[in-house]
Phi, psi and omega in degrees: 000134180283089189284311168295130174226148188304142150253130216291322194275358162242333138304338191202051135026287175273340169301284189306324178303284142000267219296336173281358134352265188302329184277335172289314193295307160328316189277330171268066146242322189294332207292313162314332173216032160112009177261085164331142203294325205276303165317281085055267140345295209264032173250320177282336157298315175305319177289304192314322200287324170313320174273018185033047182244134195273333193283321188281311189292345170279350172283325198272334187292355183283273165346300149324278198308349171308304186283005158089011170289157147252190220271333164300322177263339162288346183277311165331329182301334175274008178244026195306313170334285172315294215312134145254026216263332200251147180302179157296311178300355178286287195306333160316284173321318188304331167282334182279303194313322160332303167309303180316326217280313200240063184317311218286341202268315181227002209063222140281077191335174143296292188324307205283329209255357138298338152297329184266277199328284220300332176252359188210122158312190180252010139241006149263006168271339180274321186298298197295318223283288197309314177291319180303312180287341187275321176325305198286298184321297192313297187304341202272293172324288179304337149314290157340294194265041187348062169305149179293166163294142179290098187312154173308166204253128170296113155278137176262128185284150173236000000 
């Protein structure tokens, strides 16, 4: 097994330059239309953990906790279903970021995204669509190139 592996983001630069691009641009787009930062996190935590990259989900769970989630409702994110923690706009997003995570297996349903449609307007469903889609690019690079995990970020108590 091949402990070195290319790095995507220091070989070819511009690409990764593209793309976090294109992820600032996915956060004003979210920001512009009504998805919250708290929201917003809890799609990128999620996508990240379906996909098992651990360097995104430790960014965004820094992040969640920034965004005012707490530590109950993020251990609560792979149970959402069960969970009673979560809004209907949550529980939306958290099935859609699913749908996103794992396209190839059913797309987007009718169902779902008629399910969805119903709780989100059609720019704040183009927004989360849109965040789901930069989580995954990002975790498919990082997974890959098996970045080490990131130390934790010092939270400030208030």
């Amino acid at each position: 097994m091949s402990e070195t592996r290319v790095h995507l983001s220091k070989t070819e630069p511009s690409a990764y330059h593209a793309l976090d691009a294109f992820s600032k641009t996915v956060g004003e787009i979210c920001a512009a239309n009504g998805i919250d930062d708290r929201l917003k996190e809890l799609v990128m935590i999620h996508c990240s953990q379906l996909n098992g990259c651990s360097y995104c989900t430790r960014i965004h769970v820094d992040r969640a906790l920034s965004a005012g989630l707490d530590t109950d409702t993020l251990m609560q994110i792979p149970a959402w279903r069960e969970s009673g923690v979560f809004s209907e706009r949550e529980r939306a997003a958290l099935e859609l970021a699913e749908a996103f995570t794992f396209i190839a297996e059913e797309g987007v349903s009718d169902d779902l995204y008629d399910r969805v449609g119903s709780v989100f307007t059609e720019k704040e469903y183009a927004a989360l669509s849109w965040a789901c889609v930069s989580i995954n690019a990002f975790n498919r690079i990082v997974i890959a190139g098996r970045y080490p995990v990131p130390p934790r970020v010092a939270q400030v108590q208030a």
